[in-house]
C-alpha positions as CSV (number, residue, x, y, z in Angstrom):
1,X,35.9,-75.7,172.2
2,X,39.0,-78.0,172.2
3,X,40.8,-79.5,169.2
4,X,43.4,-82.1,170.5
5,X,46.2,-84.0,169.0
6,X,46.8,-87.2,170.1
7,X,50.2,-85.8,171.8
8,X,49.4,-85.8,175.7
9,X,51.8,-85.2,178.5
10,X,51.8,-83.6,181.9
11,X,55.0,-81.6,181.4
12,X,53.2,-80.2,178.0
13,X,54.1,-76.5,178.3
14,X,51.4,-74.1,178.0
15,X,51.1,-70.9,176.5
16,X,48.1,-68.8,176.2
17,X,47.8,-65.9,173.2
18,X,45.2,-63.1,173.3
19,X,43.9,-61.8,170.0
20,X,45.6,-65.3,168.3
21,X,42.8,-65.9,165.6
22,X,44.7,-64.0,162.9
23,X,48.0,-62.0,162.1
24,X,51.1,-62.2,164.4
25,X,48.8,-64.1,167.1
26,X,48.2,-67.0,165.2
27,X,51.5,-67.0,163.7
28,X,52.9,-67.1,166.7
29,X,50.4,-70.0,168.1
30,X,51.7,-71.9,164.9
31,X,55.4,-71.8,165.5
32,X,54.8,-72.3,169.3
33,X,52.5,-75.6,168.4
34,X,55.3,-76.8,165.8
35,X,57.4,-77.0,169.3
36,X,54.7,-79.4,170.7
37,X,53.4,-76.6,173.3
38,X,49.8,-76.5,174.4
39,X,48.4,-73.4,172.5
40,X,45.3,-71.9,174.5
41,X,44.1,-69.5,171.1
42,X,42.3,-66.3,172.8
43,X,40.0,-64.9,170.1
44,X,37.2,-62.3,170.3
45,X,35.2,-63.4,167.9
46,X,34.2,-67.5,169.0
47,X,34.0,-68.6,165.2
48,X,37.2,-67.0,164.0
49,X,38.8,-68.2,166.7
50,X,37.3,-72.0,166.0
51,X,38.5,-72.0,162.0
52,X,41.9,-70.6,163.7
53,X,41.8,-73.5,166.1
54,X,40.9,-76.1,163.5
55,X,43.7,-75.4,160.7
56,X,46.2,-75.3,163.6
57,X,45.4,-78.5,164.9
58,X,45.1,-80.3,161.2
59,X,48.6,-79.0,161.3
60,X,49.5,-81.0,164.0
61,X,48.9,-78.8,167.4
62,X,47.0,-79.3,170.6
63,X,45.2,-76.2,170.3
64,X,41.8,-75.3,172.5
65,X,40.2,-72.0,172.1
66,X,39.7,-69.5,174.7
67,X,36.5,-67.0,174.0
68,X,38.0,-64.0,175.3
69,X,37.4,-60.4,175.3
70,X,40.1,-58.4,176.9
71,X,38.1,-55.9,176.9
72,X,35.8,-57.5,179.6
73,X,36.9,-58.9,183.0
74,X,33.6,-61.0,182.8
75,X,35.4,-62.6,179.3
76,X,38.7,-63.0,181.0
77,X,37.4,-64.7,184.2
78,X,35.4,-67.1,182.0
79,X,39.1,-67.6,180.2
80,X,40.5,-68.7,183.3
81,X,38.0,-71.3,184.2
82,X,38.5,-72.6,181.0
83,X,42.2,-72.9,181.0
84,X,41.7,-74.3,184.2
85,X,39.8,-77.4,183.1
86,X,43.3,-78.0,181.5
87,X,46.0,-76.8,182.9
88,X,47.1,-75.9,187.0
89,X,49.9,-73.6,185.5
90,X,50.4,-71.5,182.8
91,X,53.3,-71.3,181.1
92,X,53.9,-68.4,178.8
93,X,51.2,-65.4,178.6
94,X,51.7,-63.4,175.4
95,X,49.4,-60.4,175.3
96,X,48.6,-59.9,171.6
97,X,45.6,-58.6,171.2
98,X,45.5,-54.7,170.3
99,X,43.5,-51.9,168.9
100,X,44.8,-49.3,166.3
101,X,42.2,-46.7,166.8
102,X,41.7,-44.3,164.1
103,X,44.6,-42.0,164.3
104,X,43.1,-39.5,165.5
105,X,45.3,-35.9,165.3
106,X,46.1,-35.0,169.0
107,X,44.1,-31.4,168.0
108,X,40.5,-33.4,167.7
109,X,41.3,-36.7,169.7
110,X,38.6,-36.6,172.5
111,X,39.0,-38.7,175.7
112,X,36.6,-41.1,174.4
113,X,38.7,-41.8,171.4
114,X,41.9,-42.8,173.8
115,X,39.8,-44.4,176.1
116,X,38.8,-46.9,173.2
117,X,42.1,-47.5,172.4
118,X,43.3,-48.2,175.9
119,X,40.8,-50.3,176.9
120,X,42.6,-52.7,174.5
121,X,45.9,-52.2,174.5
122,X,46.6,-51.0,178.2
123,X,43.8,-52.6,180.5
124,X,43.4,-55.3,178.5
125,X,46.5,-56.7,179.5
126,X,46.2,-55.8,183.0
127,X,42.7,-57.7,183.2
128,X,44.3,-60.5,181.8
129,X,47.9,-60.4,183.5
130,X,46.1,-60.4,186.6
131,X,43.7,-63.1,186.5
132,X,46.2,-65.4,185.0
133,X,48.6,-64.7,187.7
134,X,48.2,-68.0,190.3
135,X,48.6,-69.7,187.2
136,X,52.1,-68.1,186.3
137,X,52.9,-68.3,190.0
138,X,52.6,-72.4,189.8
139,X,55.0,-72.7,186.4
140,X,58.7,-73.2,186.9
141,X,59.7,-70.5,184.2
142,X,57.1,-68.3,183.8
143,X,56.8,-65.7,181.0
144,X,54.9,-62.8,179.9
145,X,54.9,-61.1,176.4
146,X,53.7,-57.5,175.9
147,X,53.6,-57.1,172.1
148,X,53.9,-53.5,171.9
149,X,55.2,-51.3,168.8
150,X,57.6,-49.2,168.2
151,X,55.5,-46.3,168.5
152,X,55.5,-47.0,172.2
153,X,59.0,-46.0,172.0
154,X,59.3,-42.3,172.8
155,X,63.0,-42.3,171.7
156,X,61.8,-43.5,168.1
157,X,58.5,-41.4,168.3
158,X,61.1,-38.3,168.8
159,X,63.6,-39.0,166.1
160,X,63.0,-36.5,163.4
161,X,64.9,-39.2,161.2
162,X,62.0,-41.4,161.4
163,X,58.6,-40.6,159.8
164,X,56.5,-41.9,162.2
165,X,57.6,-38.1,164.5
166,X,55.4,-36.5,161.9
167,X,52.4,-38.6,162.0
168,X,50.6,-36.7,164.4
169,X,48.2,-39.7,166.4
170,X,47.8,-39.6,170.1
171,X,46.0,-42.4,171.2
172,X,48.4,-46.0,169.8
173,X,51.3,-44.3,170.7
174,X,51.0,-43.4,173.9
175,X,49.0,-46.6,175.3
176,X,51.6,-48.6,173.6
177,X,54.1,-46.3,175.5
178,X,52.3,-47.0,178.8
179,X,52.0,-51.0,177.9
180,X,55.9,-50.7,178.1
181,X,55.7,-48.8,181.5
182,X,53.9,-51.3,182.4
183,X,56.0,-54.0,181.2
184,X,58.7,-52.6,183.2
185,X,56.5,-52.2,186.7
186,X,55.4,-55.8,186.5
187,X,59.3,-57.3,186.2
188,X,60.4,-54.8,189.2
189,X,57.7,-56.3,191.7
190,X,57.3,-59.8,190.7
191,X,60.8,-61.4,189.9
192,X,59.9,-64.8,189.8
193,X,58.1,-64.2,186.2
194,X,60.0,-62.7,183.4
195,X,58.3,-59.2,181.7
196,X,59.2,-58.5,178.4
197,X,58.2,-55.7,175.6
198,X,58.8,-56.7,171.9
199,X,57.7,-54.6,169.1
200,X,57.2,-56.8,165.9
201,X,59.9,-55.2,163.5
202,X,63.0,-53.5,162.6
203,X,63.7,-49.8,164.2
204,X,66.8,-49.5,162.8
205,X,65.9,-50.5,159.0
206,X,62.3,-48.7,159.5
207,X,60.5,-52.4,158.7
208,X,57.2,-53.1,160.2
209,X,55.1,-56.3,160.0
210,X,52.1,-56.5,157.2
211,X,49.0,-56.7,159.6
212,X,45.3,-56.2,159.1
213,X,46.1,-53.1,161.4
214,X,48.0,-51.1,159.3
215,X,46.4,-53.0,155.8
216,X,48.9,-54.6,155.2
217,X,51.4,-52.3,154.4
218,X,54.5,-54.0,156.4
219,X,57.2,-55.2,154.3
220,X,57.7,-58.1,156.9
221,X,56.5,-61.6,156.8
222,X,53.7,-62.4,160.3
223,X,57.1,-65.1,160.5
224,X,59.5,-62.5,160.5
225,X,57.5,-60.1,163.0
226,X,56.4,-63.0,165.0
227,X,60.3,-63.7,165.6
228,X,61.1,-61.8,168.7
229,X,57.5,-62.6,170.5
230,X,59.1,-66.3,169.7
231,X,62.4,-65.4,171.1
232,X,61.0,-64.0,174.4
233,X,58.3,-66.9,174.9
234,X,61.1,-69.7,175.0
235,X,63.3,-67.2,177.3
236,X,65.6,-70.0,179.6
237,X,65.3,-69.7,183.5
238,X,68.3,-67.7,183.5
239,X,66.9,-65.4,180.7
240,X,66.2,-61.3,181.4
241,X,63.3,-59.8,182.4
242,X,62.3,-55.8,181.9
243,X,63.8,-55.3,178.7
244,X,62.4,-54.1,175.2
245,X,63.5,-56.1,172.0
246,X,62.6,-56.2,168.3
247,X,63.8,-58.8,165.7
248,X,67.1,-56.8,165.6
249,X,67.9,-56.9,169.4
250,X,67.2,-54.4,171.9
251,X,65.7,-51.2,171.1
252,X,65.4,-47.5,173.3
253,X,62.3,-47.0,175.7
């Protein structure tokens, strides 16, 4: 599906945003469309992701929806022959897309149960990393977002000041700590694309976004959250690469 503007233009810049139908995703497609950028939405769900698509561009972006699955390498694959169609180079990649699991106490959490969870938030943005890229090899500046969490932050996780070192939950922690392992690996060997980590808050006032995964209980706006993905996505040339921010600045691994 594609929703168009009537905006056209080669040099368009092109970003595409997994898990984008709803919460910090499509807040972040928003604010990225407001700038005139081609937003390629990746939703799970094909109808969500259409209404998403359709309210973005009767705000005034070139939007086209991506069916994707990160989940599924046959989903991704389709995604890039989609994007394609459109676009020889690919921008900006913000992986977005992620799965809370149930919190699952490390005493009863069962391979299965991390396994779930990872298939999401750690191989899902491997799959898609890696198919898109020959696409982020042809852009001038490209950039990838990991949106992680500060729960991938072992120096957080282990501050007995913070309440999070007492919920006891093995699965979102840790593949939100390997997402940033990751994060880091991917900058080392490929220089010519920037890697960054964000985590959608505040560590050092405790905030946290209000997302359907954590009902809602954030006392920050999807805007607010949204603003270091923003920050990293529009990075310059002579930006950094391998480093791990949240709305206040730069936080501990």
């Amino acid at each position: 599906m594609v929703v168009r503007t009537t905006t056209s233009g080669v040099d368009m810049t092109s970003v595409l945003i997994t898990g984008a139908n709803k919460g910090l995703g499509y807040e972040t497609a928003r604010r990225l469309g407001k700038l005139g950028w081609r937003v390629f939405l990746g939703s799970r769900d094909e109808g969500r992701g259409r209404a998403a698509a359709q309210k973005l561009a009767a705000d005034g972006a070139q939007v086209i929806m991506v069916p994707l699955d990160v989940t599924s390498q046959e989903s991704v694959a389709g995604a890039v022959r989609l994007v394609r169609e459109h676009t020889d180079r690919m921008d900006v990649l913000i992986n977005n897309a992620g799965a809370a699991g149930g919190g699952v106490n490390p005493a009863e959490a069962t391979a299965e149960d991390v396994h779930a969870v990872y298939d999401t938030n750690v191989y899902g943005p491997v799959r898609v990393t890696h198919a898109f890229l020959p696409l982020l090899q042809a852009a001038d500046n490209p950039r990838v977002v990991m949106v992680t969490g500060a729960g991938g932050s072992i120096a957080f996780v282990t501050d007995p000041g913070q309440a999070v070192s007492t919920m006891y939950e093995l699965a979102y922690t840790s593949s939100k700590a390997a997402l940033n392992m990751i994060t880091v690996r991917y900058a080392q060997a490929l220089p010519g694309i920037k890697f960054n980590a964000v985590a959608p808050g505040e560590v050092a006032t405790g905030r946290f976004t209000a997302t359907d995964m954590n009902m809602h209980t954030g006392d920050l706006t999807v805007t607010e959250g949204s603003d270091p993905i923003i920050e990293l996505a529009t990075l310059t040339p002579d930006g950094p690469s391998g480093i791990f921010i949240d709305r206040l600045g730069p936080i501990g691994w």
